[in-house]
TINUVEX-228386 format. One record per atom (N, C-alpha, C, O): y, x, z; residue in one letter. Coordinates in steps of 0.001 Angstrom, whole numbers, plus 500000, padded with zeros to 6 digits. Example, Ala and Ser with C-alpha at 12.3 -4.5 7.8 and 13.67 -1.06 7.14 Angstrom:
2
494310513190507800a 495500512300507800a 496700513200507800a 496681514236508465a 497750512850507080s 498940513670507140s 500030512900507870s 501138513409508039s 
! end
This chain:
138
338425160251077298x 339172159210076619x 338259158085076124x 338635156944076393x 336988158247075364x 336151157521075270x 335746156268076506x 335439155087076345x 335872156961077569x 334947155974078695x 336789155038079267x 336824154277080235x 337757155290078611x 338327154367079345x 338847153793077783x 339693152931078023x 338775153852077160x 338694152985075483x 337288152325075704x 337307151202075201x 336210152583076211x 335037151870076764x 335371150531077835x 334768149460077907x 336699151068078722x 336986150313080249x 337479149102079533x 336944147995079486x 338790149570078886x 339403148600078034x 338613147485077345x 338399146462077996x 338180147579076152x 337201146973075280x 336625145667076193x 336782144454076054x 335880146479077198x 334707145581078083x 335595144750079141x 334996143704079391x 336650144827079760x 337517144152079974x 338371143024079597x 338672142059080299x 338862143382077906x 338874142223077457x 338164141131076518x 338641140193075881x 336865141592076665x 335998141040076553x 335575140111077291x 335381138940076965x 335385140709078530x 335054139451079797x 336478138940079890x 336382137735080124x 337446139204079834x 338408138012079807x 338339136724078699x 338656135543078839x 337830137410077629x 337772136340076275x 336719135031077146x 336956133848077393x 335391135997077460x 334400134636078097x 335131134445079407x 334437133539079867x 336052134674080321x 336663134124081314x 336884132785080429x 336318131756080797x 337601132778079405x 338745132166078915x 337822130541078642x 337960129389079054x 336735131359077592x 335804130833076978x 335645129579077891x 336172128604077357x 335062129289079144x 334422128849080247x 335388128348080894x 335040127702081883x 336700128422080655x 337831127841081751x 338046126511080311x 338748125539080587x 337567126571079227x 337664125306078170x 337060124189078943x 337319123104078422x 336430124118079881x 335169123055079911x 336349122220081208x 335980121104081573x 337140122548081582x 338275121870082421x 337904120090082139x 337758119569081034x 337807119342083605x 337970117904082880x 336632117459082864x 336632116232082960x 335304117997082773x 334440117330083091x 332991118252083696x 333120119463083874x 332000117747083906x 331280118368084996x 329958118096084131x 329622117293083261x 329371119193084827x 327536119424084496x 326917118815085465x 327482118735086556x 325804118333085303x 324699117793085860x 324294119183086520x 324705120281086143x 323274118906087743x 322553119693089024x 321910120901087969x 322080122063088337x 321509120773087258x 320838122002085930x 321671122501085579x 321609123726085473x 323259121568085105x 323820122632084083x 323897122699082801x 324755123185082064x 322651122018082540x 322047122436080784x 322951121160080248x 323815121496079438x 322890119605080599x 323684119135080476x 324768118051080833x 324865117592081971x 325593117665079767x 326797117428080012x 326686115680080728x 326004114735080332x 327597115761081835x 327522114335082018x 328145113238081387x 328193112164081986x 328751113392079972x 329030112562079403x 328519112360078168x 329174112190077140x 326603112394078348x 325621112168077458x 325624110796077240x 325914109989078122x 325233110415075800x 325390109776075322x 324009108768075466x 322959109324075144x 323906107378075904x 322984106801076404x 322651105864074820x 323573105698074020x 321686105491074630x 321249104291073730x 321949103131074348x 321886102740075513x 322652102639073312x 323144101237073418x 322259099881072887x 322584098705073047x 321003100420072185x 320392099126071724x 318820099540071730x 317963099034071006x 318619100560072690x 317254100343072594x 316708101506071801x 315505101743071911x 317330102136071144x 316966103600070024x 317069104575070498x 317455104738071655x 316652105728069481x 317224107225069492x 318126107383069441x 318671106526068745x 319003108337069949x 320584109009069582x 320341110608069292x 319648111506069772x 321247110466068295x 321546111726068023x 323140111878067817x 323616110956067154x 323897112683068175x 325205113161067833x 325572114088067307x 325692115162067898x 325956113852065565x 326992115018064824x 328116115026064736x 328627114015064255x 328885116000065097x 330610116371065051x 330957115048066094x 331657114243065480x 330730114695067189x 331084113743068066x 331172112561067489x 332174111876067695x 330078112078066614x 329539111100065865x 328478110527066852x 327991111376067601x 328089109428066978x 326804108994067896x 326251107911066980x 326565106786066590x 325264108810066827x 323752107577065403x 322652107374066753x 322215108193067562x 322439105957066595x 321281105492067223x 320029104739066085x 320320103756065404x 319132105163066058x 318306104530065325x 317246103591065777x 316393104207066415x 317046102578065696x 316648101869066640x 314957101281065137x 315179100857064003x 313642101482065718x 312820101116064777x 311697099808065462x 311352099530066611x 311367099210064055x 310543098098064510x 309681098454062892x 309952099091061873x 308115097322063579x 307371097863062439x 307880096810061205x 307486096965060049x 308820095701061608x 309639095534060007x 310872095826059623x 311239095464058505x 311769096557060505x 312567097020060172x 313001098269061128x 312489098717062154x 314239098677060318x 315046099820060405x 316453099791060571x 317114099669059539x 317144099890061822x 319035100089062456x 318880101682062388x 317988102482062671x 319952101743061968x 321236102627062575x 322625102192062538x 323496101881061726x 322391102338064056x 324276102051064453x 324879103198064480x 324245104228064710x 325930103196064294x 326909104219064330x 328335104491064868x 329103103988064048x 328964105000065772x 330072104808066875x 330140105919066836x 329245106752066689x 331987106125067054x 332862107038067307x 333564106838068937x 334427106023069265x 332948107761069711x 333841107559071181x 333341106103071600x 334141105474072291x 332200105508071302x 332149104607071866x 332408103454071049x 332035102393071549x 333035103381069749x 333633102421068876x 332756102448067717x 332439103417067027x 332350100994067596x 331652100967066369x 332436101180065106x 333578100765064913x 331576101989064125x 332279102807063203x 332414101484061967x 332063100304061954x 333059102326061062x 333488100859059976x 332259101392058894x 332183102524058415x 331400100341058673x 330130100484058442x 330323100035056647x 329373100261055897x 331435099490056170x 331672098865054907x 331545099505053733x 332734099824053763x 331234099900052892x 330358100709052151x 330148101891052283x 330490102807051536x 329462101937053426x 328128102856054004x 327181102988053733x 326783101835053569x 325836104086053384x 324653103769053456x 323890104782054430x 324292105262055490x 322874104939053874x 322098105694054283x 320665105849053924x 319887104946054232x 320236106926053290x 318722107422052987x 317686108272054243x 317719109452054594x 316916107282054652x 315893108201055472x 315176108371055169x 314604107578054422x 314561109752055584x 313359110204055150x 312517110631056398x 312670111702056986x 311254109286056862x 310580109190057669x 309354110398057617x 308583110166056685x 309034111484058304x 307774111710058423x 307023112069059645x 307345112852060538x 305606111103059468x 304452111141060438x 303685112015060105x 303678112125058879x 302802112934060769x 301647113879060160x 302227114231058873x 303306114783058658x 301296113805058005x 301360114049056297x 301821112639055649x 301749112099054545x 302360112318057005x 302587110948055415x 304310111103055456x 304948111363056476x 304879110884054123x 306403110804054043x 306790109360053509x 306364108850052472x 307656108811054394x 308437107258053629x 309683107496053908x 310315107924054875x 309942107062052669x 311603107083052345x 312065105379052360x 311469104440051832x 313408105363053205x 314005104422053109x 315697104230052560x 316567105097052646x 315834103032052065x 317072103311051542x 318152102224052929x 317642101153053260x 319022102473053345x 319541101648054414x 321213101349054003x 322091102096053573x 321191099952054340x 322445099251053896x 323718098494054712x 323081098554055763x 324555098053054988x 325257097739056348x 324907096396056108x 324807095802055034x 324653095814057821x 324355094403057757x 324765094730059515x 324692095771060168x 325305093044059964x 325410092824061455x 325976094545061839x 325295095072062719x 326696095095061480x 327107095900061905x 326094097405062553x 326162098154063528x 325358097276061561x 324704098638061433x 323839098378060331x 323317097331059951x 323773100093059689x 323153100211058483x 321518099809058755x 320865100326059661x 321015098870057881x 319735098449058307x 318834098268056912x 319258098018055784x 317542098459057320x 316240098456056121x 315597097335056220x 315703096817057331x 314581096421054995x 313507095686055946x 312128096869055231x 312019097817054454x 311396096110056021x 310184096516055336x 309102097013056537x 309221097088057760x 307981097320055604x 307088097826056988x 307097099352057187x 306737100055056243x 307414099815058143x 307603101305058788x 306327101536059345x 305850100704060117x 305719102565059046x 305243103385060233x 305907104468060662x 306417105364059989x 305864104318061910x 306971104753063054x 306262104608064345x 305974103570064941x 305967106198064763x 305103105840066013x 305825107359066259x 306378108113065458x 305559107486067819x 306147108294068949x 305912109644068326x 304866109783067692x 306847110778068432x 306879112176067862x 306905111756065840x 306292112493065068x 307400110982065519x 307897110853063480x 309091111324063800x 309912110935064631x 309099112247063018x 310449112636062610x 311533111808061936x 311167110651061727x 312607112055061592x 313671111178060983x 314348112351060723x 314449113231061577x 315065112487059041x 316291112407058361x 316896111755057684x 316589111454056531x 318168111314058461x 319151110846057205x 320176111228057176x 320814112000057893x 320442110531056077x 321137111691055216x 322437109957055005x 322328109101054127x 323317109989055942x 324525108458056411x 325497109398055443x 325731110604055510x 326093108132054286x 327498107992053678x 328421106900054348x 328212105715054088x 329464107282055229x 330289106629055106x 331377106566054263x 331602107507053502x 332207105425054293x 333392105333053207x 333979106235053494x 334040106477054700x 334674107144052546x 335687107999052617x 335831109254053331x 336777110017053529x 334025109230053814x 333541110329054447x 332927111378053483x 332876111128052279x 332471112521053977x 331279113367053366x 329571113411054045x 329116113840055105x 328988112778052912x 328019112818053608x 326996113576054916x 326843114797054891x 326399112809055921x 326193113725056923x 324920113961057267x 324327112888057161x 323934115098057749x 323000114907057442x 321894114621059308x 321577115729059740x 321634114018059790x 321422113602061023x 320083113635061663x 319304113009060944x 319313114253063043x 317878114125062609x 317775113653064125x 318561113761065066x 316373113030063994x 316001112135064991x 314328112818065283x 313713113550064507x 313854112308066659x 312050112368066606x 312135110829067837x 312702110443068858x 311204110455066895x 311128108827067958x 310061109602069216x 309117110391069268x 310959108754070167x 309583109082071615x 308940108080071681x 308016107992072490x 
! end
């Protein structure tokens, strides 16, 4: 009785991941697999990162600091928004405070920001809960 309460079990189990894997209906993997072909490209030249189907691009210069921000492709309503980053290179940490302008939250100042710095921020939008987002510049 055991080994077919065993048959059972493992049966609908692999039906659950049948099931699991028949979700992905509607769009297709790249030659790897690993990923999805409806990756999300830089629109201005930055990093992207995507939370909860959120797309943050951070785009850096050594006097300033963007992040844009788009939903599906639509720039998000940026109107009292902010955002706190917290830049770190090696051992050094800079914090920035970022504000909406031209339609993305933006800093001035002088950054260091060179290839492999990390990035957190930590984006308030209106009427949102804050989100917490991480980046590594290439």
């Amino acid at each position: 009785m055991k080994i077919a309460s065993f048959i059972a079990v493992s049966a609908l189990a692999l039906s659950i991941n049948v099931q699991a894997a028949d979700d992905h209906k509607g769009h297709t993997h790249d030659a790897k697999g690993a990923e999805h072909a409806h990756e999300v490209k830089p629109q201005h030249g930055g990093v992207v990162s995507v939370v909860k189907d959120v797309n943050y691009e951070l785009v850096t210069s050594a006097d300033a600091i963007a992040l844009y921000v788009s939903d599906h492709g639509k720039p998000s309503d940026l109107t009292g928004g902010s955002a706190k980053l917290t830049l770190l290179s090696g051992s050094k940490k800079t914090e920035a405070a970022l504000s909406p302008e031209n339609g993305a939250l933006r800093a001035q100042g002088a950054f260091n920001v060179s290839a492999g710095t990390k990035v957190v921020a930590q984006v308030t939008l209106k009427g949102q809960a804050a989100q917490a987002v991480r980046f590594t510049i290439k």
